[in-house]
C-alpha positions, 0 to 999 in steps of 0.5 A: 139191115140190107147193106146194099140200100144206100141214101147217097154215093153213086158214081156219078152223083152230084149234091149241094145241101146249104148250110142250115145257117145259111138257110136260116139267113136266106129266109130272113132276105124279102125275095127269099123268104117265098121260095128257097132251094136248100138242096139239090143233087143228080142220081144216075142209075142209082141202084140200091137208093133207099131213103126212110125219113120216119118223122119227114123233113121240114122241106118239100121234096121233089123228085124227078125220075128221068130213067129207069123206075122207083117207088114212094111210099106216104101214109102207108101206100106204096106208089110205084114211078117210071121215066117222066114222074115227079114224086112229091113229099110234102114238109113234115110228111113221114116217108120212103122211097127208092130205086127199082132193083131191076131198073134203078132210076136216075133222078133229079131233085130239089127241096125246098122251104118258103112261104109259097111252097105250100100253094105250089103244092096245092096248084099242083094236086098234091097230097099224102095219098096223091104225092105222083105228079104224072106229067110226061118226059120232058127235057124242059124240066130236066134242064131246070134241075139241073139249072138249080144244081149248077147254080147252088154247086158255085155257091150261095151268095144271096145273088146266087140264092135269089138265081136259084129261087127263081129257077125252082119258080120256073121249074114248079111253074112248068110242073103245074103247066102240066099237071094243069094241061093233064099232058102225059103220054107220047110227046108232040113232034117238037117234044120229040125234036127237043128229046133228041137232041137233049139225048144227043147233047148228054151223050156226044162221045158215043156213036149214036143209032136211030133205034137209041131214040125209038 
């Protein structure tokens, strides 16, 4: 066993995983039961992240490598992600994925249960050999993450629950507006526009240079 993987414990991570009983109660609510995030946590610069479920998970996973690269591996094919690629693990699916140990990725993530998970999936394209949503940075899908982090970190009220299903509804809209528009490659100028002052936002204690942003 390689002692230097590990599924979690980074500095910096944040997580939130809902009680299964609480889970099992949200499903039963008429605007949960569709969609429902029942985790949701932020790696940075995770090195040594490796993560084997060989039976997979009865939730959808999704991924979102912000920095750095990582790879998947589904159905025996290895799939290799960079800066601005959702990998996506659909329920039930055997899998492995991890951090790139020269560019340890810092990704977002959720998973997520309801009966509408699967049609999201199909609007998005996925499947066991296709799990690699390319879509392009874009600081829009970060903050969506994160807006279903901060939600399910305060609690799991059903209010709070029904907030946070409606922001993973947002944010799995926004992927399939993408992945619809096939947009990947160098962003627009606003795209740029809203890069930039994400990157600034997320490091106002550091002097900043023009070339930070090339």
């Amino acid at each position: 066993m390689d002692l230097s993987r590990r599924r979690e414990g980074f500095p910096g991570q944040r997580i939130v995983v809902l009680p299964r009983t609480v889970v099992a109660r949200a499903l039963e609510h008429a605007l949960l039961r569709n969609l429902l995030p029942t985790d949701a946590g932020y790696f940075p610069k995770a090195a040594g992240h490796y993560v084997e479920r060989t039976e997979g998970v009865s939730q959808a996973i999704f991924i979102y490598c912000a920095h750095g690269r990582g790879w998947g591996e589904l159905g025996g094919q290895r799939h290799e992600l960079e800066a601005g690629d959702p990998l996506v693990v659909p329920p039930e699916t055997p899998h492995v994925y991890g951090a790139n140990e020269e560019h340890p990725w810092t990704i977002s993530w959720v998973h997520a249960v309801g009966a509408n998970v699967g049609l999201f999936l199909n609007e998005l394209g996925v499947s066991l050999e296709r799990p690699v949503v390319y879509l392009g940075e874009d600081p829009k899908l970060l903050a969506l993450f994160e807006e279903v982090l901060a939600i399910l970190e305060h609690g799991y009220t059903p209010v709070q629950l029904l907030y946070a299903s409606q922001a993973l509804a947002h944010l799995l809209g926004m992927m399939v507006w993408h992945r619809q528009q096939r947009w990947r490659g160098d962003p627009d100028p606003r795209q740029k526009i809203s890069q930039s002052i994400a990157y600034m936002k997320q490091h106002l204690e550091q002097p900043l240079h023009v070339s930070d942003r090339k």
